[in-house]
VODREN-769333 format. One line per 2 residues: their letters; for each residue x, y, z of N, C-alpha, C. Coordinates in Angstrom, 1 decimal, always signed. Layout:
# VODREN-769333
A) X/Y/Z/X/Y/Z/X/Y/Z  ...
# end
This chain:
# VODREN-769333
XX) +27.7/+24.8/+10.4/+26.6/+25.6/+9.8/+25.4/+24.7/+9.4  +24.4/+25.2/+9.5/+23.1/+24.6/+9.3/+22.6/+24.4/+8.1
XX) +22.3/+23.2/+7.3/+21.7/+23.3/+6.2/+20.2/+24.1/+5.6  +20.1/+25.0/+4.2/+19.3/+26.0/+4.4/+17.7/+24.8/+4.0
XX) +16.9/+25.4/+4.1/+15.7/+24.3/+3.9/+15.5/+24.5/+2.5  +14.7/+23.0/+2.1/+14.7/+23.0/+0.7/+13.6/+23.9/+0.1
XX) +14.1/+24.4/-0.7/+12.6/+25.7/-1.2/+12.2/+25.2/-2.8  +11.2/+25.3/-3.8/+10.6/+24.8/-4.6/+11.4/+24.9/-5.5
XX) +12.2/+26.3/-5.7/+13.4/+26.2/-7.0/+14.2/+25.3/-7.1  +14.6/+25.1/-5.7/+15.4/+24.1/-5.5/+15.8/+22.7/-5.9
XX) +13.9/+22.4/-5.7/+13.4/+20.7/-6.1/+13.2/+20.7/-7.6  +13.2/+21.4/-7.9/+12.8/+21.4/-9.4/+14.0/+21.7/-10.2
XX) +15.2/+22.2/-9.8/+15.8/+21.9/-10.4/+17.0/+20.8/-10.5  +16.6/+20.4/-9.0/+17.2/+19.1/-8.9/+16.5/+18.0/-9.7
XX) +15.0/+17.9/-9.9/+15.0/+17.4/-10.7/+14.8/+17.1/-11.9  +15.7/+18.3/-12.4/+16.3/+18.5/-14.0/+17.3/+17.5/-14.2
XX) +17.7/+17.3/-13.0/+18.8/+16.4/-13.1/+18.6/+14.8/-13.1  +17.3/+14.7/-13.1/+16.9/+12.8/-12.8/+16.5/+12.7/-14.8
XX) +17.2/+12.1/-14.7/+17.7/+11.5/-16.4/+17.0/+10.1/-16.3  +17.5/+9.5/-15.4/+17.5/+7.9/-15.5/+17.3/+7.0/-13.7
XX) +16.4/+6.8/-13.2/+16.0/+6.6/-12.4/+16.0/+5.1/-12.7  +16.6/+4.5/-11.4/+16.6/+2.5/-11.3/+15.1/+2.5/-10.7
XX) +14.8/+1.1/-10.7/+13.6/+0.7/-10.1/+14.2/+0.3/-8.6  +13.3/+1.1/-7.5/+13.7/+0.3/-6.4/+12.4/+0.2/-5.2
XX) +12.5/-0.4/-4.5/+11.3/-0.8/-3.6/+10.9/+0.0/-2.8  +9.3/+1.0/-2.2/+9.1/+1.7/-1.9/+7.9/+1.1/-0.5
XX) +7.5/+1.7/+0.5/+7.2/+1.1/+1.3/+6.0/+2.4/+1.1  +4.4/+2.1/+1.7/+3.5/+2.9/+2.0/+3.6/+3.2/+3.5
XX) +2.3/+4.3/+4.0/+2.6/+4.7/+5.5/+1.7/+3.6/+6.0  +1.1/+2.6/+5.0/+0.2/+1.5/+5.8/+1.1/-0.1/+6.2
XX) +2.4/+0.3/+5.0/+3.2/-1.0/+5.1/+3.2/-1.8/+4.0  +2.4/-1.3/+3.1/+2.1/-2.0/+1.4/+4.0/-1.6/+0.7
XX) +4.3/-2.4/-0.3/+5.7/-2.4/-0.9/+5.3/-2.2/-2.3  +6.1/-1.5/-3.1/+5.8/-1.5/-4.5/+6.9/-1.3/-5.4
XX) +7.0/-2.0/-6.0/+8.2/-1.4/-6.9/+8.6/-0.6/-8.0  +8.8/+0.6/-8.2/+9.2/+1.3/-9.3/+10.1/+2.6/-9.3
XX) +10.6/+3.3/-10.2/+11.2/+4.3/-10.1/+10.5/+5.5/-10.1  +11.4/+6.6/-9.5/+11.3/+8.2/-9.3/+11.0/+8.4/-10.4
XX) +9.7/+9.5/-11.3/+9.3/+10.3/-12.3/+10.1/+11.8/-12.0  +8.6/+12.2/-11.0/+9.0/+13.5/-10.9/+8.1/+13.7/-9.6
XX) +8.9/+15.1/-8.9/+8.7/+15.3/-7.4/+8.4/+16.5/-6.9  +6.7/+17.0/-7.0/+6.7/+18.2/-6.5/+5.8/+18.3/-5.1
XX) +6.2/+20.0/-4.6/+5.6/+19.4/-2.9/+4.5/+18.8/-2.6  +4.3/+17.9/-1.8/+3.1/+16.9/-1.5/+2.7/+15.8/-2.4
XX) +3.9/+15.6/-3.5/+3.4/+14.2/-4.2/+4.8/+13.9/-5.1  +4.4/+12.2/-5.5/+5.7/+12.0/-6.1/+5.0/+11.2/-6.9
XX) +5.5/+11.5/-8.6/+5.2/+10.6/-9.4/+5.8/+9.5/-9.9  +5.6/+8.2/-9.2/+6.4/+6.8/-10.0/+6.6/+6.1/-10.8
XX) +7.0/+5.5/-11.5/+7.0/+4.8/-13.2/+6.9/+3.3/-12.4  +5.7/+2.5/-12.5/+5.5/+1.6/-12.2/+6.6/+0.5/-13.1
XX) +6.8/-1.1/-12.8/+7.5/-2.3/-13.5/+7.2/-2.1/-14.5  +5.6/-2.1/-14.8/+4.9/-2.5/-16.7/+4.8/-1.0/-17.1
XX) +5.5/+0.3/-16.7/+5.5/+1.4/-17.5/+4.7/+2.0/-17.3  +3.6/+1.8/-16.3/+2.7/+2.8/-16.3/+3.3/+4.0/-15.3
XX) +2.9/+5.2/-15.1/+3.0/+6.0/-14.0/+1.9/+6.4/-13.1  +2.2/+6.1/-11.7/+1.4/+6.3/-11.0/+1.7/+7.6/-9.8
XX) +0.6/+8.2/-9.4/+1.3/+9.6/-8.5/+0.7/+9.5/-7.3  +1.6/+9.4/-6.3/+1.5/+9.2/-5.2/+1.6/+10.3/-3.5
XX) +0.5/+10.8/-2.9/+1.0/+11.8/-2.1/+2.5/+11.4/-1.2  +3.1/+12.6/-1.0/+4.1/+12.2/+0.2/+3.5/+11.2/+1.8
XX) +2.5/+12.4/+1.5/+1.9/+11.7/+2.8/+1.5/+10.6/+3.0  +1.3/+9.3/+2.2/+1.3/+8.2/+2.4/+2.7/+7.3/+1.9
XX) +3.8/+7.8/+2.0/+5.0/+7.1/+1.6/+5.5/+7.0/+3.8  +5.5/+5.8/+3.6/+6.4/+5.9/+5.1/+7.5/+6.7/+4.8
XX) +7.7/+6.9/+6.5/+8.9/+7.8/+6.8/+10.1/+7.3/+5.8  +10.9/+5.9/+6.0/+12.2/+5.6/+5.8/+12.4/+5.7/+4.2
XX) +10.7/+5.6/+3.5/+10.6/+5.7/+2.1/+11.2/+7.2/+1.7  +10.4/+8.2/+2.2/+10.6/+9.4/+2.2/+12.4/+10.0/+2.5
XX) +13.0/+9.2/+2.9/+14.2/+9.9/+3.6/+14.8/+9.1/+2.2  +14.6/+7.5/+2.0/+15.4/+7.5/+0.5/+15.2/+8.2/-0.6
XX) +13.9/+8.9/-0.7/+13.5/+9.4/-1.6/+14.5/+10.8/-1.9  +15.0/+11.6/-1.1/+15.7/+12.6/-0.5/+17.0/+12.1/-1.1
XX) +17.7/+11.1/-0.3/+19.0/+10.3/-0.8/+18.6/+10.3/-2.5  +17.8/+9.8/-3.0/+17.6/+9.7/-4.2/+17.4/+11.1/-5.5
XX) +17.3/+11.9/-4.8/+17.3/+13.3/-5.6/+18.7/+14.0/-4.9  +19.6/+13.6/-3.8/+20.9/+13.9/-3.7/+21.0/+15.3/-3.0
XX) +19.5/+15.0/-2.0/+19.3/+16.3/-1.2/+20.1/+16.3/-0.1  +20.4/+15.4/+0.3/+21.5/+14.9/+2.0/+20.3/+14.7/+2.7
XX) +20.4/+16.2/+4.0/+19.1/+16.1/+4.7/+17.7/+16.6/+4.5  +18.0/+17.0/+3.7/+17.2/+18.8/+3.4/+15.7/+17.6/+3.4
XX) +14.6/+18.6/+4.1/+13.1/+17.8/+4.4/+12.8/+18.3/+2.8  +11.8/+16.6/+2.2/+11.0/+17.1/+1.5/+9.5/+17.1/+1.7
XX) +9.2/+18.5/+1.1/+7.8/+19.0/+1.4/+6.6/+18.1/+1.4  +6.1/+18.2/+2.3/+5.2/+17.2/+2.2/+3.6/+17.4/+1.7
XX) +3.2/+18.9/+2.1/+2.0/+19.9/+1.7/+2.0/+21.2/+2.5  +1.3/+21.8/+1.5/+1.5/+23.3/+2.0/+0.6/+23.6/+3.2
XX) +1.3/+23.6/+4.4/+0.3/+24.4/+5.3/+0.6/+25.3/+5.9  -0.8/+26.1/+6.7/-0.7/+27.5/+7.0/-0.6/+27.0/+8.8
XX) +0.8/+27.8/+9.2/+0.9/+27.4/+10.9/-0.5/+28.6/+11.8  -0.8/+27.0/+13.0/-1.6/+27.1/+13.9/-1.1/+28.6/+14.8
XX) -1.8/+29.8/+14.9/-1.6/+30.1/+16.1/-1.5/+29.4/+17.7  -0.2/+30.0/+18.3/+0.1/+29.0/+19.1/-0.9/+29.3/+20.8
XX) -1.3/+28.4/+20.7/-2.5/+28.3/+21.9/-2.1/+29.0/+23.4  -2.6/+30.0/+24.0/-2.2/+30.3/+25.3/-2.1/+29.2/+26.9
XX) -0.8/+29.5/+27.7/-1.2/+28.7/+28.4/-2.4/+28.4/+29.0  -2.3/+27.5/+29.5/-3.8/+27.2/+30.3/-3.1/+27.0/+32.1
XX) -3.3/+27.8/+32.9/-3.1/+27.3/+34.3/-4.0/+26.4/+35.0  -4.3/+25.8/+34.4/-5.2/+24.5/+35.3/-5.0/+23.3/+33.6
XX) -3.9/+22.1/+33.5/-4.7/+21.1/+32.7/-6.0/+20.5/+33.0  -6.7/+20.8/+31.3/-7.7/+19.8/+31.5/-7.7/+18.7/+31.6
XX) -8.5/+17.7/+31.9/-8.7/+16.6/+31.8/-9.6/+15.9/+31.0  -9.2/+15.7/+29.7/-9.9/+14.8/+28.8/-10.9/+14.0/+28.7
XX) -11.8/+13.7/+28.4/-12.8/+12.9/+29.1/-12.8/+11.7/+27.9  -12.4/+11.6/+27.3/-12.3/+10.5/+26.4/-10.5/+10.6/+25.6
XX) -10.1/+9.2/+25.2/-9.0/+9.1/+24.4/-9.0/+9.6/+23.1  -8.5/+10.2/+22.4/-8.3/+10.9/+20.7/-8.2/+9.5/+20.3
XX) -9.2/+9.2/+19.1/-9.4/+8.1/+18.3/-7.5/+8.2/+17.4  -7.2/+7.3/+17.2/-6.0/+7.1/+16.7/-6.1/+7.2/+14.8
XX) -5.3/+8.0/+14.5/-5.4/+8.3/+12.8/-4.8/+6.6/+12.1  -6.1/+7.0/+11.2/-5.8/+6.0/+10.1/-5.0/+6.2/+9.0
XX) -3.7/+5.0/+8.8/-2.6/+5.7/+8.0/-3.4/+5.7/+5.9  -3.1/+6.7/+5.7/-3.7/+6.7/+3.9/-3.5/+5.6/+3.2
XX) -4.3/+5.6/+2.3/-3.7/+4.0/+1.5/-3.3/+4.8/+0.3  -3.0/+3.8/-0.6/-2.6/+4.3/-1.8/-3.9/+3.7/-2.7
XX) -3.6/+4.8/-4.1/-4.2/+5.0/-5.0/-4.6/+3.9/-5.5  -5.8/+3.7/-6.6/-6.1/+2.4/-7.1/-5.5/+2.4/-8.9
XX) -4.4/+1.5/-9.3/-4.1/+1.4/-10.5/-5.5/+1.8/-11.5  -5.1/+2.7/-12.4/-6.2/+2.5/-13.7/-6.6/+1.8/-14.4
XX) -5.8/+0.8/-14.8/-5.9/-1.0/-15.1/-6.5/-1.5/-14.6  -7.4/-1.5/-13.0/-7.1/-2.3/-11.9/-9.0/-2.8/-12.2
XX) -8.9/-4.4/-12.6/-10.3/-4.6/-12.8/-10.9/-5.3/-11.1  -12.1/-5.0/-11.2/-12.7/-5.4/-9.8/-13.0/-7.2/-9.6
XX) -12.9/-7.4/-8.3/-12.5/-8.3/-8.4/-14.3/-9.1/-8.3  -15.5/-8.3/-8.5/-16.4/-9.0/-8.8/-16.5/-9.1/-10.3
XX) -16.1/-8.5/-10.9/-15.8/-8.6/-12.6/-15.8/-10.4/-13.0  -16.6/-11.0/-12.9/-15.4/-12.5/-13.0/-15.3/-12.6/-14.3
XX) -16.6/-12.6/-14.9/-16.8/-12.5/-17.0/-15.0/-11.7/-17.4  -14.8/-10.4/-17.1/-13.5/-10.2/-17.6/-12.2/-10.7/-16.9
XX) -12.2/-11.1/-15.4/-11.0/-12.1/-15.0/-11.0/-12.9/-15.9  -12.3/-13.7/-15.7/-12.4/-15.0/-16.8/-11.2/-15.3/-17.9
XX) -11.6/-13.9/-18.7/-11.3/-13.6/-20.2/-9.9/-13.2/-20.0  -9.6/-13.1/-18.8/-7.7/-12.9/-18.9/-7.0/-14.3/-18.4
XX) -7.4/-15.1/-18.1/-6.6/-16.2/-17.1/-5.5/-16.5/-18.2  -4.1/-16.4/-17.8/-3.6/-16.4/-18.3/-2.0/-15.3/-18.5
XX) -2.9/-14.5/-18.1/-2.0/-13.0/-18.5/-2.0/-12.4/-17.1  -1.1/-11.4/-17.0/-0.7/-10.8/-16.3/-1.8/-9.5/-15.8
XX) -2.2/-9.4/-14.9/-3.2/-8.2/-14.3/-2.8/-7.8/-13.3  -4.2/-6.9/-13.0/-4.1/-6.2/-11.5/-5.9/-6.2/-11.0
XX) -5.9/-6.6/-9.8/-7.5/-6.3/-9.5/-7.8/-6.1/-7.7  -8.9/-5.4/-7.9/-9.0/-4.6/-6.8/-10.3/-5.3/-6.1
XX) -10.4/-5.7/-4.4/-11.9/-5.8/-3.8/-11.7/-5.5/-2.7  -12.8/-5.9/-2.2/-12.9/-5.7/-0.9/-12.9/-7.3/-0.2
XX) -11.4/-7.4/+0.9/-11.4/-8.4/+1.1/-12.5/-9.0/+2.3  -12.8/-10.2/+2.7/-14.0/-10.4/+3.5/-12.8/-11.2/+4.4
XX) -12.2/-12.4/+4.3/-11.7/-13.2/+5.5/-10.3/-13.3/+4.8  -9.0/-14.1/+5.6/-8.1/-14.2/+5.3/-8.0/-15.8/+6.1
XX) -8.0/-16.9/+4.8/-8.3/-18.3/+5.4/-6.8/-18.7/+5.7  -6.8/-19.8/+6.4/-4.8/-20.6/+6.5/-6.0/-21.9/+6.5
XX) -5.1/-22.5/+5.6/-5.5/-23.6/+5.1/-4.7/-25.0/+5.5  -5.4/-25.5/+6.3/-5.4/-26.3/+7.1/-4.0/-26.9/+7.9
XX) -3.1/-27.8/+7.5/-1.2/-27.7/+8.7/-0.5/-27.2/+7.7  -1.3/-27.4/+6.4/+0.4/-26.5/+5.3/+0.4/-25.6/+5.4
XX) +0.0/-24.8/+6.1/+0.1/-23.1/+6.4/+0.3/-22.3/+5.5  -0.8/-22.7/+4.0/-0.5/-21.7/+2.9/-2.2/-20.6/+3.7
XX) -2.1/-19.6/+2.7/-3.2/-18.6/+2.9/-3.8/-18.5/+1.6  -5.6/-18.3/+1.8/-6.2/-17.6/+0.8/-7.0/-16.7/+1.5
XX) -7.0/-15.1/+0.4/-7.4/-14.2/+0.9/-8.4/-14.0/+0.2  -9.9/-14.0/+0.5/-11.2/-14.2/+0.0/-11.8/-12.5/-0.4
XX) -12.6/-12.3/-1.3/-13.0/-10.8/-1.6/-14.8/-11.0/-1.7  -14.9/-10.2/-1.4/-16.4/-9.9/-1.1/-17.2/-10.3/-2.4
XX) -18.2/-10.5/-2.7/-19.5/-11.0/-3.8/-18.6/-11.4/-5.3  -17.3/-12.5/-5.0/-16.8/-13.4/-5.7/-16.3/-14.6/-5.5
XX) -15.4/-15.2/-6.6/-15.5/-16.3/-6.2/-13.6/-16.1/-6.6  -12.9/-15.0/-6.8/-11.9/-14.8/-7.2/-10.8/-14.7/-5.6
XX) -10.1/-14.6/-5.8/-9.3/-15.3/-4.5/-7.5/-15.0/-4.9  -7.0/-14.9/-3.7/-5.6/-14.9/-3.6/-4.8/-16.5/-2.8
XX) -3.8/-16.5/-3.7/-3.3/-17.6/-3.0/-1.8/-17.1/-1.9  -1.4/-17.6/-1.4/-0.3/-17.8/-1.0/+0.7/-18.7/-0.1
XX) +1.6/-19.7/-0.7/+1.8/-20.5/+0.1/+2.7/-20.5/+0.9  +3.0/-21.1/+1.6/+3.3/-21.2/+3.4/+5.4/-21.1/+2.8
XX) +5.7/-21.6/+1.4/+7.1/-21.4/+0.9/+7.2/-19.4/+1.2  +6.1/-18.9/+0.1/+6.2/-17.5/+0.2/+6.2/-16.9/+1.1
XX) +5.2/-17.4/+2.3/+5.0/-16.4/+3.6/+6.7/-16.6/+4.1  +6.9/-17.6/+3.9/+8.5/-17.9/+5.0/+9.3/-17.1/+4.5
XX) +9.6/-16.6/+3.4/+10.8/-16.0/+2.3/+11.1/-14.4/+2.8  +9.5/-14.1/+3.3/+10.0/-12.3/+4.0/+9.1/-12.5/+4.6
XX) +9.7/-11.7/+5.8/+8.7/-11.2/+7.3/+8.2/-9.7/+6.3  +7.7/-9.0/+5.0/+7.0/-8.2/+5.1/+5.6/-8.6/+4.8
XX) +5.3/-9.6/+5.2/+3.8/-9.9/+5.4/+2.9/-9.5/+5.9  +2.2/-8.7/+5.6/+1.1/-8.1/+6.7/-0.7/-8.2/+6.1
XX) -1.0/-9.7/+6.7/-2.0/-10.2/+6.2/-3.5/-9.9/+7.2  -3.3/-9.8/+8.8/-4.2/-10.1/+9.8/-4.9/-8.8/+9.7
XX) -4.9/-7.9/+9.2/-5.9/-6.8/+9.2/-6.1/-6.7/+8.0  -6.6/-7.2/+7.1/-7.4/-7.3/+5.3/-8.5/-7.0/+5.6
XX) -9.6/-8.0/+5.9/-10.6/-8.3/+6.1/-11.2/-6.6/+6.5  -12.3/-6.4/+5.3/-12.8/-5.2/+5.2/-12.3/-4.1/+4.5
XX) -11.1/-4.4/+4.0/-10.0/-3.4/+3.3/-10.5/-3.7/+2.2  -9.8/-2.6/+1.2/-10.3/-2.6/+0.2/-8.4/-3.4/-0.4
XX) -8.1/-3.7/-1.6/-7.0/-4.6/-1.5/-6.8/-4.8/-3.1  -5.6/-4.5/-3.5/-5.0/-4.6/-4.9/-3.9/-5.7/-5.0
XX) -4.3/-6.1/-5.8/-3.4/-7.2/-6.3/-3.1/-7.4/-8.1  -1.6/-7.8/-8.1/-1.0/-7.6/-9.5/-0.2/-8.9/-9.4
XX) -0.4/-9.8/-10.9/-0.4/-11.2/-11.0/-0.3/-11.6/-11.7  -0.1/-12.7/-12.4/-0.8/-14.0/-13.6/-1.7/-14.7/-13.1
XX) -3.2/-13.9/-13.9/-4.6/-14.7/-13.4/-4.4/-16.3/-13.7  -4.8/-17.4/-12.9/-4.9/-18.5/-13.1/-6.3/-19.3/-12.4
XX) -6.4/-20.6/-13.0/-7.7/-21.2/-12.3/-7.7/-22.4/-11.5  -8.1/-22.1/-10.3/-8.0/-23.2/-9.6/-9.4/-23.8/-9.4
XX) -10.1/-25.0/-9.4/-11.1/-25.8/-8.7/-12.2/-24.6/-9.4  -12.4/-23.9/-10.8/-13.0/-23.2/-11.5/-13.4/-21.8/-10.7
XX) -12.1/-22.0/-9.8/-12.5/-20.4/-9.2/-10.8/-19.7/-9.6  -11.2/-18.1/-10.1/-9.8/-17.6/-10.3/-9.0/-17.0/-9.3
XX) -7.8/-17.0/-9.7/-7.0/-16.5/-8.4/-5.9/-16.0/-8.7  -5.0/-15.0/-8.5/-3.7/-14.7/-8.3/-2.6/-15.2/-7.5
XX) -1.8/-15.8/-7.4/-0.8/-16.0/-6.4/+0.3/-15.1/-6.1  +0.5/-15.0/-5.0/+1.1/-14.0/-4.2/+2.5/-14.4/-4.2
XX) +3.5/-14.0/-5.1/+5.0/-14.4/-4.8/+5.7/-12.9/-4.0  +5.4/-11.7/-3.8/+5.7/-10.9/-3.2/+5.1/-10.0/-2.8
XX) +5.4/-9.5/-1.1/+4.5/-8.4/-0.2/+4.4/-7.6/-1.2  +4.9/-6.9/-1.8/+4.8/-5.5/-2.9/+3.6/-5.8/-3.6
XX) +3.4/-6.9/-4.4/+2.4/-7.2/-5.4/+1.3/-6.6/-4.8  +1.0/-6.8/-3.3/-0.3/-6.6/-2.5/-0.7/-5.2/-1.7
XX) -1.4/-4.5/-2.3/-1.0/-2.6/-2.0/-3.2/-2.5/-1.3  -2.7/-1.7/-0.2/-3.9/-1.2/+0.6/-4.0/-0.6/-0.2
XX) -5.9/-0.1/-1.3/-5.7/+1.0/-1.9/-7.1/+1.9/-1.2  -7.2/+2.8/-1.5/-8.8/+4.0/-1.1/-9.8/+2.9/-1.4
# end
């Protein structure tokens, strides 16, 4: 027998039942990693309790697939699909006895990024980096190049009208293949840290793909 689909009473009162949610690692549809726990889950969005307690709310639609299916396991749905947004179905198109022929390729969709932390200072701000080096943050820019610095094969990831920067060395890149650095450049780019200063320019170092989230 077929399992029935999940309908909104359903989800809600399953999650009456989320008391105490662990932190665990979540993947975006662009490949960004993040870590925190299940809040609360209604159709087309899920709200997460970030490491430092903030909560952040996230569409379905930008949670990769494999995210989305734990997410399911994690409210103890089995298979049952969770809703992703409400839509109204297409009338279904009549045949056509002759295919057309396309005259150009369908531009390929660009996957959503995720939201930008409310904390999240810019990363031309330098006067308030400045004023944190030291402490733990999160900052947002727009990245311009992604350097490899010269046979040690560490990376810095450079942001547009600053002098603030990412580090990452060539120990970290080896530790996980979830690196995905070659398409930054032009992105807009969030990063969470302990500001520090190198050669009087500031910088975050990169110990984990998650720290580093594609945002809008």
């Amino acid at each position: 027998m077929s399992k029935s689909p999940l309908t909104l009473a359903a989800l809600c009162f399953t999650l009456g039942s989320l008391s105490a949610q662990t932190i665990d690692t979540w993947v975006t549809s662009q490949g960004a990693m993040f870590e925190a726990s299940v809040k609360t889950v209604v159709p087309g969005q899920v709200t997460f309790i970030l490491k430092d307690g903030r909560e952040q709310p996230v569409p379905l639609a930008n949670l990769s697939d494999r995210s989305r299916a734990k997410l399911i396991e994690s409210l103890g749905l089995g298979t049952a699909p969770v809703p992703v947004a409400a839509t109204t179905p297409a009338p279904a198109a009549p045949a056509a006895t002759t295919p057309a022929t396309p005259t150009t390729a369908p531009a390929p969709m660009t996957p959503a990024a995720a939201p930008v932390a409310g904390a999240a200072i810019e990363a031309t701000d330098i006067a308030q980096i400045n004023a944190l080096i030291g402490q733990d943050s999160t900052v947002v820019g727009t990245v311009t190049e992604v350097v490899t610095l010269g046979a040690a094969g560490h990376k810095l990831i450079k942001f547009d009208g600053t002098t603030f920067n990412i580090f990452i060395s060539k120990q970290m890149l080896e530790k996980s293949t979830d690196w995905i650095l070659d398409d930054l450049p032009g992105k807009r780019l969030q990063v969470t840290g302990k500001l520090e200063s190198y050669r009087d320019a500031p910088q975050i170092k990169g110990n984990t793909p998650s720290h580093l989230v594609r945002v809008q």
